[in-house]
C-alpha positions as CSV (number, residue, x, y, z in Angstrom):
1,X,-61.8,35.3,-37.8
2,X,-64.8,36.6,-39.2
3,X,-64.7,40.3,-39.3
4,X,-62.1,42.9,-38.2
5,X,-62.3,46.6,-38.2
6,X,-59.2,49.1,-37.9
7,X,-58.7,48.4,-34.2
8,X,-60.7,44.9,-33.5
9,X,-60.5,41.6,-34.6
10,X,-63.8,39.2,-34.1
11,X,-63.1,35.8,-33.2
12,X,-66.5,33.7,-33.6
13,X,-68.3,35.8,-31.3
14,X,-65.5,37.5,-29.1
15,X,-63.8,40.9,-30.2
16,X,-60.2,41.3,-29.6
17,X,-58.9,45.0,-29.4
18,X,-55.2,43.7,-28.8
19,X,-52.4,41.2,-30.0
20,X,-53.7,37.6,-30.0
21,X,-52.3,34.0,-30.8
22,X,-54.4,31.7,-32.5
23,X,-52.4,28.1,-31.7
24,X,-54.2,24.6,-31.8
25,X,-57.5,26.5,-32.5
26,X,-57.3,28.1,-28.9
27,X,-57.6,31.7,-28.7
28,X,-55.2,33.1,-26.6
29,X,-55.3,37.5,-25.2
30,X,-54.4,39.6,-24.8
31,X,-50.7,38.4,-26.9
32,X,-47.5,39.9,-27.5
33,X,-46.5,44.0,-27.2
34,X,-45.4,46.9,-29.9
35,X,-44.1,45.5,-32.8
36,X,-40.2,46.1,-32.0
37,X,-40.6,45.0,-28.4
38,X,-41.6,41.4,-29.6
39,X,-39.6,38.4,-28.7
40,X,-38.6,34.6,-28.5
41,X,-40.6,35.2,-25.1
42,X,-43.8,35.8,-27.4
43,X,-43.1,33.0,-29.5
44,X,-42.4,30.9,-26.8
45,X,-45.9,28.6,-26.8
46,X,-46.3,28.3,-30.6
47,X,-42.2,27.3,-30.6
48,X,-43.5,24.1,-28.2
49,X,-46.1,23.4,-30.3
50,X,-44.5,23.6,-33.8
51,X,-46.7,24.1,-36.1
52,X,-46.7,24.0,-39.6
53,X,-46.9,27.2,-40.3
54,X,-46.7,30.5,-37.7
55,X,-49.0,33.4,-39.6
56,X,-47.6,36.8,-38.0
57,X,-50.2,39.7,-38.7
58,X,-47.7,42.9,-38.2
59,X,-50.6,45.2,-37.7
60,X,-51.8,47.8,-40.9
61,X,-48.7,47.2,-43.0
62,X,-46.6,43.8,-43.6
63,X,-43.1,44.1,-41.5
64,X,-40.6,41.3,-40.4
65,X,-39.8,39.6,-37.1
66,X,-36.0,40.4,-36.5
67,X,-33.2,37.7,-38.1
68,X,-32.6,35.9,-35.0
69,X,-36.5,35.5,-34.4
70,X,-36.5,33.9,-37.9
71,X,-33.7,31.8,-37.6
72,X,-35.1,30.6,-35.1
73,X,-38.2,29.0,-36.6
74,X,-36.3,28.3,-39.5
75,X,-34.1,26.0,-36.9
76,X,-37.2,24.6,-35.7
77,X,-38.7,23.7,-38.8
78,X,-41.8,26.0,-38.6
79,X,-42.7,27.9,-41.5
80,X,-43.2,31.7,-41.1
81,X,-45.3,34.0,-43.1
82,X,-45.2,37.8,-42.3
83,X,-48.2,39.9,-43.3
84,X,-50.6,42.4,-42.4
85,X,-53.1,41.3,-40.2
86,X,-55.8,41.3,-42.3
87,X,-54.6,39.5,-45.0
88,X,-53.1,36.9,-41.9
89,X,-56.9,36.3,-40.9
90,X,-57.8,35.3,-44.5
91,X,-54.7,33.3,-44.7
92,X,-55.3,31.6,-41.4
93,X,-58.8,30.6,-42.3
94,X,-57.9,29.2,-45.3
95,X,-55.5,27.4,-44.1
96,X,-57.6,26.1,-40.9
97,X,-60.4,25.3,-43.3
98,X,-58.0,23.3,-45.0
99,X,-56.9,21.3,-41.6
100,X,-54.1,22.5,-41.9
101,X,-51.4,23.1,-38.4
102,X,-51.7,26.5,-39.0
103,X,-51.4,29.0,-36.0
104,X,-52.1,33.0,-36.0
105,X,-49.9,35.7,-34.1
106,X,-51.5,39.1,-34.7
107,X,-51.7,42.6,-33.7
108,X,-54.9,44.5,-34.0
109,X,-55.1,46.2,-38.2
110,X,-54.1,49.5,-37.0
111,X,-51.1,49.0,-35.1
């Protein structure tokens, strides 16, 4: 990510105006719904892929996926970090810079 504004999200040179997944360094849009509608459907792709760490961006404030959602990545042995999206696009490049298997779910800052 290199810039993001209260409803976009720049992705090298692409701007995303709605949920994305960031998973093996593939950019995936338009990802996921509203925040409560979210589920193991969503999550399905990065739950194949298992990385080691899922970074959820929850929009303008930091809220968590439901229990069973984070039971189940805690079953599969995938780390998960809740935050608000932009502090998820600062983590994730960290991370990434770091080589890290690091993957990115996110809804644009103002949702």
């Amino acid at each position: 990510m290199t810039a993001y504004g209260d409803d976009w999200v720049r992705l090298g040179e692409r701007i995303v105006r709605t949920g994305f997944l960031v998973l093996e360094g593939k950019l995936h849009a338009p990802w996921g719904a509203a925040w409560e509608a979210l589920g193991e459907k969503d999550f399905a792709e990065v739950l194949a892929v298992r990385p080691d760490v899922l970074l959820v961006g929850s929009g303008r404030r930091t809220r968590w996926l439901a229990e069973a959602l984070r039971a189940r990545f805690a079953e599969a042995r995938v780390g998960l970090e809740c935050m608000d999206t932009r502090a998820a696009c600062r983590t994730y490049n960290l991370l990434a810079t770091e080589g890290r298997r690091v993957a990115l779910a996110a809804l644009v800052p103002n949702a």
